[in-house]
Structures are given as C-alpha cells and as structure tokens.
C-alpha positions in Angstrom: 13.4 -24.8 5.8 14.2 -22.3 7.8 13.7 -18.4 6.9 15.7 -15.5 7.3 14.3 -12.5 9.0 16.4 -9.5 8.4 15.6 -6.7 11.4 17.0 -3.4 10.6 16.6 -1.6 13.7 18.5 1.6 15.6 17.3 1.4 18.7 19.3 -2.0 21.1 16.1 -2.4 23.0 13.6 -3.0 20.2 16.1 -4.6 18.0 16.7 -7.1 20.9 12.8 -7.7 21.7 12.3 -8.0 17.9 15.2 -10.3 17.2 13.9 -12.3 20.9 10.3 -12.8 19.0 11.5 -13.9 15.7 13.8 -16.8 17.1 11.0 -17.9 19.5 9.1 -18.5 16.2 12.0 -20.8 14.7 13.3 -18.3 12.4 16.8 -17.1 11.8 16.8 -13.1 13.2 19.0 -11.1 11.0 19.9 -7.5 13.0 21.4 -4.6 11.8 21.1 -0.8 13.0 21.5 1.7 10.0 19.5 1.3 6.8 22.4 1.5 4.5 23.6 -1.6 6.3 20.5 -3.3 6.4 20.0 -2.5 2.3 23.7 -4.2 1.9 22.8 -7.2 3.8 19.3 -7.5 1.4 21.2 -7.5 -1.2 23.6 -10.2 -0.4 20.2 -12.2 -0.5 18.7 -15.1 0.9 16.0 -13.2 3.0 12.7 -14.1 3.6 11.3 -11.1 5.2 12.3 -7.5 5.9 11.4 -5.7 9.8 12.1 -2.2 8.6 12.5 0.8 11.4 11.0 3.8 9.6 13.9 6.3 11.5 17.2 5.2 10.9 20.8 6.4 10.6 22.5 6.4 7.2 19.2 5.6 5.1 16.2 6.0 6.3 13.4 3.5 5.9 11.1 4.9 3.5 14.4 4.9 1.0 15.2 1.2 2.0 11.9 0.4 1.5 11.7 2.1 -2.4 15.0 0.4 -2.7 14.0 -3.6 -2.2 11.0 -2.9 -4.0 13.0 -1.5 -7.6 14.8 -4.8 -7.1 13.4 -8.3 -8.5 11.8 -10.8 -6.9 9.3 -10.3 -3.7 10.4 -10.1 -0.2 7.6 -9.0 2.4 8.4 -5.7 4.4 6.9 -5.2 7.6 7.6 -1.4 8.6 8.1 -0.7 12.4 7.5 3.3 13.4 6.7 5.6 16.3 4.7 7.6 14.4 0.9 7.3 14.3 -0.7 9.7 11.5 -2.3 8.5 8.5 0.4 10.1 6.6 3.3 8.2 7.8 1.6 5.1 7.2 0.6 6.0 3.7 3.9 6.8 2.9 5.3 3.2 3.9 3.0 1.5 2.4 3.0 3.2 -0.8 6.8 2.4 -0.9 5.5 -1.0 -1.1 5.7 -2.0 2.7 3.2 -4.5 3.1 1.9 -4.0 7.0 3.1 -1.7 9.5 3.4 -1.6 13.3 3.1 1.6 15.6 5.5 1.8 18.7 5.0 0.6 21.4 3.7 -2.7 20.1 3.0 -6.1 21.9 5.0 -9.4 21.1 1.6 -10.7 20.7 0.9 -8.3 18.1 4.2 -8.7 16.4 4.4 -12.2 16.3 0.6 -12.4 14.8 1.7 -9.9 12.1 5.1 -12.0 11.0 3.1 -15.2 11.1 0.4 -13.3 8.7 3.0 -12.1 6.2 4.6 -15.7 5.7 1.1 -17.4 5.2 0.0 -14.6 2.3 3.6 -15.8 0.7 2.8 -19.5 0.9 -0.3 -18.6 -0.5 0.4 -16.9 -3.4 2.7 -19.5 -4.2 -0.1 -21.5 -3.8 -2.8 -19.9 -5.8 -2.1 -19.8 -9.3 -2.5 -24.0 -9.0 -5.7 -23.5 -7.3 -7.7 -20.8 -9.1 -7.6 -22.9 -12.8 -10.9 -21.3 -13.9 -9.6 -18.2 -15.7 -5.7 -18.8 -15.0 -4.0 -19.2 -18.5 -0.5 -19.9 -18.1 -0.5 -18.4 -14.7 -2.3 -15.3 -15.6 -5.9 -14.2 -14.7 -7.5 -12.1 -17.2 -10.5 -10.3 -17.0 -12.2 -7.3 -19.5 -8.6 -5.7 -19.8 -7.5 -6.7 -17.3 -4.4 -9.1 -16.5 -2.7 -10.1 -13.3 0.5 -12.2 -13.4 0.8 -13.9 -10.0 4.2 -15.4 -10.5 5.8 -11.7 -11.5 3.2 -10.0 -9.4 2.8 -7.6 -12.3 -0.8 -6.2 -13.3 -1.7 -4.7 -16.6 -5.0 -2.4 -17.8 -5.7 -2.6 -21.2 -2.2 -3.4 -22.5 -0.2 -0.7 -20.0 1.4 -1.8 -17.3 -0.3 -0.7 -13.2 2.2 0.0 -10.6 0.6 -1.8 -7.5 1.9 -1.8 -3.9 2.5 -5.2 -2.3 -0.6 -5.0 -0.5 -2.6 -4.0 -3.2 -1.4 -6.6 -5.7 -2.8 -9.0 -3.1 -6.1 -7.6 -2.6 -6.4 -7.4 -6.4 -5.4 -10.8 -6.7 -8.0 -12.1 -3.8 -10.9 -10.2 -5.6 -10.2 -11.8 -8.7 -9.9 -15.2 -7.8 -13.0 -15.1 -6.3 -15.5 -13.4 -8.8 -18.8 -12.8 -7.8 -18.2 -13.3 -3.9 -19.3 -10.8 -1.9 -16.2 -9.6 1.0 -16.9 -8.0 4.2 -14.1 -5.4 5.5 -13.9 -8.1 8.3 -12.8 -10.8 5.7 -10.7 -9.0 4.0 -8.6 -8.0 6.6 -8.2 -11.7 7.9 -8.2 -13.1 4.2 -5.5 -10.5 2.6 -4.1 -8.9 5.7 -4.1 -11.9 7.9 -5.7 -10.6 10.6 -8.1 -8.9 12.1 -8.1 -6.0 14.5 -11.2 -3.9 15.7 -10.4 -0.5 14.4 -8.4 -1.5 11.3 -11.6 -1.4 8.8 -11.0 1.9 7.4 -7.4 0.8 6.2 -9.4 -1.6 3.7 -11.2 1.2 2.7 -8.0 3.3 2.1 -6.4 0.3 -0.1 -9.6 0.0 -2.3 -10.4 3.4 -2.9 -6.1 3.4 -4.3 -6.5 0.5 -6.1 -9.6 1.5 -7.7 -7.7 5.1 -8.8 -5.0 2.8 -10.8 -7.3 0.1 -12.3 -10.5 1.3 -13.2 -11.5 3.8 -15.7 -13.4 5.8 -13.8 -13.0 5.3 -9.9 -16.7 6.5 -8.9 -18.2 4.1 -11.5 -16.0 1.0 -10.9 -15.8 -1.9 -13.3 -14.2 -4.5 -11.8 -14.6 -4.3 -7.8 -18.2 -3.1 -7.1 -19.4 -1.7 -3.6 -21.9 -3.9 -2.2 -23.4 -1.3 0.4 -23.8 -2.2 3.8 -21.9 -5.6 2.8 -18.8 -4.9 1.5 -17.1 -5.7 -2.2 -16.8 -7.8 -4.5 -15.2 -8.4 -8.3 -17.6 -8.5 -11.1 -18.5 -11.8 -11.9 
C-alpha cells in the first residue's frame, strides 16, 4: 500500500528536492507551502507521515506540530529547520516531532531518516504480538508503571505521563527488553533508526527527560538504571 507523505514546505527549492526524494522511494509526496495549509490538508487525513519546515507563513511549525499531536491517532513528524542550537531542536521535539533535520541536508541523509521513521511504525505495530511476557491485553506493566502501545499512552502510579513521540518509543524499547543492557550506539539505531557519529548526546538528552516524568526521583532512577561506561537498561 502505498503512503502518503505530506511535505509542508515554503521554500520551491527544498519543497521540490524533498518531494524528488520521497517519490524516488515509492511514496506519494504531498506539498504544500504555509502551515495553516499543510494543518488543513492533515486533517482531511489519510497521511502517513508529516515533513514539517519549522519557518513557515501563516502557522509556523512548532504550532502545526502541537496541533497533529492534540489530535488522535499517531502520525510520525519529521521537522526540517535551518537552525542549529540545542534549543530549537528541543522545542520540536518536545512538540512531539519525532526526528529533525538541519539545513542543508543530504538526500542520503533524508531518505535514511524517512525510511527510519516508517520501520519504528511497522514496528510498533508489530510489538505488542511479540513481547507476550508481561503484555496483558496490550499493556506492559511494571512496579507502577503501564504503557499502552496501541494508544501510546503511559501512566505512573495511576496518573497519566505526557510523553513525546520519541520518548514513548524509547520507553517502550526499555521495557520490552528488561534486564538488557543498551549502548547509546543501539539505541540510536534501535529507537532512532540510525546511527550518526556525533548524535550520542541526543540519547542522553531523551533519557535524562524521560526519567524527569516517570520516575520518582530522577537521580535515583527506578525503572531505567545507568550502567556506567555501558549504557542503560530497565530494571529486570
């Protein structure tokens, strides 16, 4: 079947390259140039995955971004921005963005990142049928913890967390795999879907915000330990 790619992108040139890319990879391109455009066109439905320009005309991306994510269901979001600070790519991604890409990119780069996103869909699709040790009715539940793969909703100790897209899946690959021990180097291929030299600190960033929403007391986790000079792991 194929899927929709929706490409909401202001400036002709990247638009173009993007929309180039994304039919050489037997998908259906989707372009539009404002963000209030590009939200309408979401909403109509029947889109796979979202290539977001973060500086746009009539809504910028950031808003667009908040916007699909108050909405139901999951669609992946893949921000594009010519910014490079830390700050800019914090914001996206706690908007729920789910990667990011900083201008100029390579079609190499572009295409890698797309073909990521679609195999962390397939499988979480996937995983609640595979991981049947402590799934009950779809649900893994640990200590206080719950995690509902099909809603992608996660709850501590009865209250409901608020979890980007990203986070949501690194949660969700720690605690199908308790007791295994993660480098930063398998996460990023496992979760991310790739893996970049350089790009190690942003697993760092994730767990350290995941941590602050799940666990009791972030210095003295509970649920994903620090294995030092390893990596992490969920408490078996």
């Amino acid at each position: 079947m194929t899927r929709n790619v929706l490409i909401v992108e202001d400036n002709p040139g990247i638009g173009e390259l993007v929309r180039m890319h994304v039919a050489d990879l037997g998908m259906t391109p989707i372009l539009c140039d404002r963000g209030d455009t590009g939200l309408e066109r979401f909403r109509e439905g029947d889109i796979d995955l979202v290539v977001l320009d973060l500086m746009l005309p009539g809504m910028d991306g950031l808003s667009v971004c908040r916007e699909i994510r108050s909405g139901p269901g999951y669609v992946p979001v893949l921000m594009l921005t010519a910014k490079s600070t830390e700050l800019d790519r914090v914001l996206g991604l706690e908007m729920g963005a789910d990667d990011y890409l900083t201008k100029p990119f390579s079609v190499a780069e572009l295409s890698a990142r797309v073909k990521a996103l679609f195999r962390r869909v397939d499988a979480m699709a996937a995983a609640p049928a595979e991981n049947t040790g402590n799934v009950r009715a779809g649900e893994l539940r640990a200590d206080g913890l719950c995690i509902d793969p099909d809603r992608r909703r996660v709850f501590v100790r009865d209250q409901e967390v608020d979890l980007t897209a990203r986070e949501f899946d690194l949660l969700w690959h720690f605690a199908s795999h308790p007791g295994r021990v993660f480098s930063r180097a398998q996460l990023l291929d496992k979760v991310w879907g790739y893996n970049h030299e350089g790009y190690e600190h942003t697993v760092n960033t994730h767990i350290n915000r995941l941590r602050g929403k799940i666990e009791k007391d972030p210095a003295r986790p509970e649920f994903i330990e620090t294995v030092w000079g390893v990596g992490y792991r969920f408490r078996d």
